[in-house]
C-alpha positions in Angstrom: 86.7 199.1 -173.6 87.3 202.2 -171.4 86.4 205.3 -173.1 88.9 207.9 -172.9 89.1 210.1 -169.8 88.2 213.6 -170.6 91.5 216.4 -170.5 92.0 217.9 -167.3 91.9 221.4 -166.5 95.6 222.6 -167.1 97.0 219.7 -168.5 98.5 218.9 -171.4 96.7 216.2 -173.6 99.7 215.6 -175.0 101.4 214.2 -172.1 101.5 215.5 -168.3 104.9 216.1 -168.0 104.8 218.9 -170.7 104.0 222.4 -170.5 100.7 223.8 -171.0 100.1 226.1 -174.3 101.2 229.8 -174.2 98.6 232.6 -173.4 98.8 235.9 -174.1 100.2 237.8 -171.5 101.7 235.1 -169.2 105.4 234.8 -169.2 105.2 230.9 -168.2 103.6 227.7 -169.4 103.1 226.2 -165.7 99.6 226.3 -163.6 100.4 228.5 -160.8 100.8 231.7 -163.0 96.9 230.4 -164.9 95.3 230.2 -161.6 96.9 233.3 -160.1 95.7 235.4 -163.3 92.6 233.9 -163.6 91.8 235.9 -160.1 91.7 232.5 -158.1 92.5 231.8 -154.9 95.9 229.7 -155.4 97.9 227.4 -152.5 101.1 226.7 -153.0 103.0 224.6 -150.3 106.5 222.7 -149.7 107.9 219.6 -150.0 110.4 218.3 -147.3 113.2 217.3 -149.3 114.5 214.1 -148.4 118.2 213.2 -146.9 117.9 210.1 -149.7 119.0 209.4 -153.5 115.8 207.3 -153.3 113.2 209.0 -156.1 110.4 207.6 -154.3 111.1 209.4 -151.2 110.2 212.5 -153.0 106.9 211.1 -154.5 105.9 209.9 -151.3 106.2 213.6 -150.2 104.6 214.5 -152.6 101.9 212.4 -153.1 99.8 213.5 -149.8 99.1 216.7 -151.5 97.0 215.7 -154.7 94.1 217.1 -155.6 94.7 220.2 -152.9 97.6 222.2 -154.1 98.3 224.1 -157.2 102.6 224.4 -156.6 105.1 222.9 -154.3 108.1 224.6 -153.8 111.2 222.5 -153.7 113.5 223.9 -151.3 116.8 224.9 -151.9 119.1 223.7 -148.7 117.1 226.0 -146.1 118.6 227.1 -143.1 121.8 226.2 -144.3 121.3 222.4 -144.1 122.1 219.8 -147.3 119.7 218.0 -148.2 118.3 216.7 -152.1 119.0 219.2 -154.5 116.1 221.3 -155.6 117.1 220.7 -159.2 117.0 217.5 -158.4 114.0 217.5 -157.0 112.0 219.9 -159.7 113.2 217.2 -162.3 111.6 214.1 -160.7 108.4 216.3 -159.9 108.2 217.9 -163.7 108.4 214.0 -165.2 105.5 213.3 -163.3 103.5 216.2 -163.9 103.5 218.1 -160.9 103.9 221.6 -160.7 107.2 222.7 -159.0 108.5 225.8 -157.7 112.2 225.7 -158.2 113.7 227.8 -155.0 117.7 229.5 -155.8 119.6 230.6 -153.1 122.3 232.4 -153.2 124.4 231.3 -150.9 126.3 228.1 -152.3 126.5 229.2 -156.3 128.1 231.8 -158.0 126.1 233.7 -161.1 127.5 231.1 -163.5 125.9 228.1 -162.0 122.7 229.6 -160.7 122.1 230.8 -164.4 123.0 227.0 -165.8 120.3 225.8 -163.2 117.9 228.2 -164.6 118.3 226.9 -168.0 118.0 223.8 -166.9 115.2 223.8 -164.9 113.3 225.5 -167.8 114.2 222.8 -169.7 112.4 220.2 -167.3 109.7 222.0 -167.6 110.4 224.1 -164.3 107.6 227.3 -165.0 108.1 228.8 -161.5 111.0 229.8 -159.5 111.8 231.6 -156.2 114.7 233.8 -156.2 116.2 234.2 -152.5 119.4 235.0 -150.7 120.0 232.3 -148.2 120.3 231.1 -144.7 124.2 231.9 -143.8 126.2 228.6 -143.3 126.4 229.4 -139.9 122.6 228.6 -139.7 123.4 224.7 -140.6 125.4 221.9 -139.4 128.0 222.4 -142.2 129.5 226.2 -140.6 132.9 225.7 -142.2 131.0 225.6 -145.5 132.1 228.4 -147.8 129.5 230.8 -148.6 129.5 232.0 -152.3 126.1 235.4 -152.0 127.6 236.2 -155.4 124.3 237.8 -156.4 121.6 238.4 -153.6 117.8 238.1 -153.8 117.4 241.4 -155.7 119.8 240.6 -158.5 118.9 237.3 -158.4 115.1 238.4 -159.7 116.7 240.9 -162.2 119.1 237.9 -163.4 116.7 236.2 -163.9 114.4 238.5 -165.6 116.9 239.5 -168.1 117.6 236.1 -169.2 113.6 235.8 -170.3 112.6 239.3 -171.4 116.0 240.3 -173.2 117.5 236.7 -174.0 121.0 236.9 -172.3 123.3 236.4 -169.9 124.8 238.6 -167.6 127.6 238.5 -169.9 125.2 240.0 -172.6 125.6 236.6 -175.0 122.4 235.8 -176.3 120.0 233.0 -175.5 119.2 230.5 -178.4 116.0 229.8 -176.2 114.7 232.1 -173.2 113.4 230.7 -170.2 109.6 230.9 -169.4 109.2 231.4 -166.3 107.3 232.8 -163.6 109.4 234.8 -161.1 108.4 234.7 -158.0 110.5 236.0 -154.1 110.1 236.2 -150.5 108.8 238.5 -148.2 108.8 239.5 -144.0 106.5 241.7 -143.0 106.8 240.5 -139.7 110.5 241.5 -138.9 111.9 244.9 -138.4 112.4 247.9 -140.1 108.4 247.4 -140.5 107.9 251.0 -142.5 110.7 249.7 -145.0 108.9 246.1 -145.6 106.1 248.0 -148.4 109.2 249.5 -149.7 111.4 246.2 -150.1 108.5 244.3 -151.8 108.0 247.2 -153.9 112.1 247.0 -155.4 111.2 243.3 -155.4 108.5 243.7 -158.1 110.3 245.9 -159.7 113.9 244.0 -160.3 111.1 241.4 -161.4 109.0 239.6 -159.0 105.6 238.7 -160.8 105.1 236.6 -157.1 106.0 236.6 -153.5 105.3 234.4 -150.6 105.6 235.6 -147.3 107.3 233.8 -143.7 104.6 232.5 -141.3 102.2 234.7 -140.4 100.9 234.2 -137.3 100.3 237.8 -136.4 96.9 238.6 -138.8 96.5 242.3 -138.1 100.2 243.1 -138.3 100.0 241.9 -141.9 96.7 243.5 -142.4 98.8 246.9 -141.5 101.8 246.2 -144.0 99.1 245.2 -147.0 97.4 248.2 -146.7 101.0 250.2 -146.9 101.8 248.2 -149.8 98.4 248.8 -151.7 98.8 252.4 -150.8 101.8 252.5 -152.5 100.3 250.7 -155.6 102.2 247.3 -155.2 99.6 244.9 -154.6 97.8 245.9 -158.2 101.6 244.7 -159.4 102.2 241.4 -157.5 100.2 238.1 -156.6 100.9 238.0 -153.0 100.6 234.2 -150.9 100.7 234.6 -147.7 102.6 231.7 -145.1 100.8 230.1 -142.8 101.2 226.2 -141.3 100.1 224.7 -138.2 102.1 224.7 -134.7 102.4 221.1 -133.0 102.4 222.8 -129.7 102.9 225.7 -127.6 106.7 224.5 -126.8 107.0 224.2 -130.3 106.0 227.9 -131.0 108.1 229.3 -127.9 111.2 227.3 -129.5 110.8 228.5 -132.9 110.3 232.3 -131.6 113.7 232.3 -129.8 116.2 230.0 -132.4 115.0 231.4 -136.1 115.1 234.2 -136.7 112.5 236.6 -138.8 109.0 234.7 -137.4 107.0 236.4 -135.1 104.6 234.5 -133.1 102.3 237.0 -130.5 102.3 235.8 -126.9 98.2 235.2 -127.8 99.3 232.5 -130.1 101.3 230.7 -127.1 98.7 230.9 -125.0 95.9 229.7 -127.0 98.0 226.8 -127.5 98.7 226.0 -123.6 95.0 226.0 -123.3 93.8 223.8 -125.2 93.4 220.4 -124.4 95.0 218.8 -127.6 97.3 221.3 -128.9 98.7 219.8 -132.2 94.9 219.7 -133.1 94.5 223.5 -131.8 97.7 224.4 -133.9 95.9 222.8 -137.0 92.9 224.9 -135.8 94.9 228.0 -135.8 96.6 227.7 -139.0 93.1 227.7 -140.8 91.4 230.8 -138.7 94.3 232.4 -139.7 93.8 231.4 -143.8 90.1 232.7 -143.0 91.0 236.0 -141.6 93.9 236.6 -144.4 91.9 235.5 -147.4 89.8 238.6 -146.8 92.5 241.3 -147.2 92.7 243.1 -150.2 95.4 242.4 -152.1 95.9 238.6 -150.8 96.3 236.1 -153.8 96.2 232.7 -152.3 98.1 231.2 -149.4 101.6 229.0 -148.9 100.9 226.3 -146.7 104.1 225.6 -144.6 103.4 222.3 -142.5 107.3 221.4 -141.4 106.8 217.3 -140.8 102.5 217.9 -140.6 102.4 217.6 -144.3 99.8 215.0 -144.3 97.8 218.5 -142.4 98.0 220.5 -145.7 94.7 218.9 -147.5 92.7 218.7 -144.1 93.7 222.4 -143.7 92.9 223.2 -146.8 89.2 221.5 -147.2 88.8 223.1 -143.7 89.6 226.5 -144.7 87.6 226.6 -148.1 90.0 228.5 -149.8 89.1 226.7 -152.8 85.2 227.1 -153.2 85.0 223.8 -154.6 87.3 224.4 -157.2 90.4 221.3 -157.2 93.6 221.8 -158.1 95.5 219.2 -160.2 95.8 216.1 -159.2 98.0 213.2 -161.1 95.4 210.6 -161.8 96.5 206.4 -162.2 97.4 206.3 -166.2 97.2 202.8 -167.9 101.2 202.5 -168.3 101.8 202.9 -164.1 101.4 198.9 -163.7 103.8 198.1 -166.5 106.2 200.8 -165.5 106.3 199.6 -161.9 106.8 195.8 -162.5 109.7 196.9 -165.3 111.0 199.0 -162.4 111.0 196.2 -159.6 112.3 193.4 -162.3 115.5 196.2 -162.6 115.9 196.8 -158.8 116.1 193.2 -158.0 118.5 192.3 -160.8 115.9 189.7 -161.8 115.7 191.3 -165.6 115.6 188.2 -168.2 115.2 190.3 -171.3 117.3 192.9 -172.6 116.6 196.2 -173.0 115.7 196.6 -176.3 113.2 193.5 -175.9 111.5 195.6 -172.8 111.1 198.4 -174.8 109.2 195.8 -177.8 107.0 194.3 -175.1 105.9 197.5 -174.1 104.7 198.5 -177.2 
């Protein structure tokens, strides 16, 4: 007989797919906000999100990062571009234990729906969500889409927030349950005005922002200038800040991505380390992790996001490389004794070769 497998770290022993007990003074029940206020060193990264009603495309995705991240953010249409819903996607993630961030954008829901998702999300078990404004539908290949920016990043965050700490809608009708979540936004120090970027984060954190993750940094002492503005100002004692990074497949790649979207900066030194190296997908990999070693020594710097556009199966290699996690592992969804039984029920379904009913599945499995 195999003896029971001990509990692991952050997990529910009641089940996987439930949220972790309450602590005192954390506003969520997920991982990401444990590990933040714990004082490690947390990655965070994001899942592609498939162009497929096909669950399994998203736990393919999501599978290569076991064991090496402690979030994924689902994405919420970015640049303008449809794709799975992050809703969606947060619910098939949460059911298997995984630790979502659930990404809102402005741009295609007015305050009504964005607040439903909220509530629903919480309800999935969705501890962790990213309030943002939106690519403009003139960004994606739907440009006679109507935009909606009914609220905007800001009032998104302070929506948000007063649905948890005061129990209501924007309406001002109460809550028979709050949300708990952790609220998290993003950040640019990397495109002008670069005096007002400190400022920004700092209305950020205060409309609600307990988290922020930044666009790609590829220029270290530029962001080493705009974290010591914002600690100067007192912000980074107020927010857990995750810094973007992600590996360039090469140097036409970066020259591409510095001229068609907008708000990343990448320094001429970067192209031209690139162009002279001899594999440069490998040198991009490279980069993206003696960047995560130079950033994870400014003050202020919480953890990293770990951007890796179609190099996803890059993220653990870049992140044993970096040794951002000093040997500590992050959860990791482990083979249970129902996955066998749950599969062969599943495939019986799919190929309409089921020769018991229902209710006489549901006996057997018991």
């Amino acid at each position: 007989m195999t003896p029971p497998r001990p509990p692991q770290r952050d997990e529910n022993p009641a089940g996987i797919h439930l949220p972790l007990e309450p602590l005192p003074g954390h506003s969520s029940r997920g991982r990401l906000e444990r590990v933040l206020r714990r004082g490690e060193f947390a990655v965070t990264t994001e899942l592609n999100p498939p162009d497929s009603a096909d669950p399994e495309d998203v736990y393919n995705r999501a599978k290569v990062f076991d064991g090496w991240v402690d979030a994924i953010n689902a994405v919420d249409a970015s640049g303008a571009n449809c794709h799975m819903s992050s809703v969606g996607i947060c619910a098939l993630l949460t059911r298997m234990g995984y630790a979502p961030v659930m990404q809102i954008a402005c741009r295609d829901k007015n305050r009504i729906a964005i607040q439903g998702d909220v509530l629903g999300g919480a309800a999935m078990g969705v501890a962790n969500i990213l309030c943002l404004t939106g690519d403009g539908v003139q960004a994606g290949d739907q440009p006679g889409a109507k935009p909606v920016f009914d609220l905007d990043s800001m009032s998104l965050l302070e929506t948000v927030r007063i649905m948890r700490d005061n129990g209501k809608f924007l309406s001002g009708r109460k809550l028979t349950t709050p949300p708990q979540v952790f609220l998290g936004a993003a950040i640019n120090p990397f495109a002008p005005p670069y005096d007002f970027r400190p400022i920004h984060l700092g209305k950020k954190i205060a409309a609600g922002a307990q988290f922020v993750q930044s666009q790609y940094c590829f220029d270290v002492p530029m962001f080493r200038t705009f974290m010591q503005k914002a600690s100067d100002l007192g912000l980074t004692e107020k927010v857990f800040v995750l810094v973007g990074v992600g590996p360039l497949a090469s140097a036409k790649t970066a020259k591409w991505i510095r001229s068609n979207v907008p708000g990343i900066h990448i320094p001429d030194s970067v192209i031209k380390r690139l162009e002279g190296a001899e594999d440069q997908k490998a040198e991009g990999k490279r980069l993206c992790i003696d960047i995560i070693n130079e950033v994870k020594e400014i003050p202020g710097v919480s953890g990293v996001h770990v951007m890796a556009y179609r190099q996803e199966e890059y993220v653990a290699e870049i992140v044993d490389e970096s040794g951002v996690l000093k040997g500590r592992r992050p959860w990791k969804r482990e083979v249970r004794p129902d996955d066998a039984l749950v599969a062969e029920r599943l495939g019986h379904i799919l190929q309409d070769d089921v020769t018991e009913t229902q209710v006489d599945m549901v006996k057997t499995a018991h």
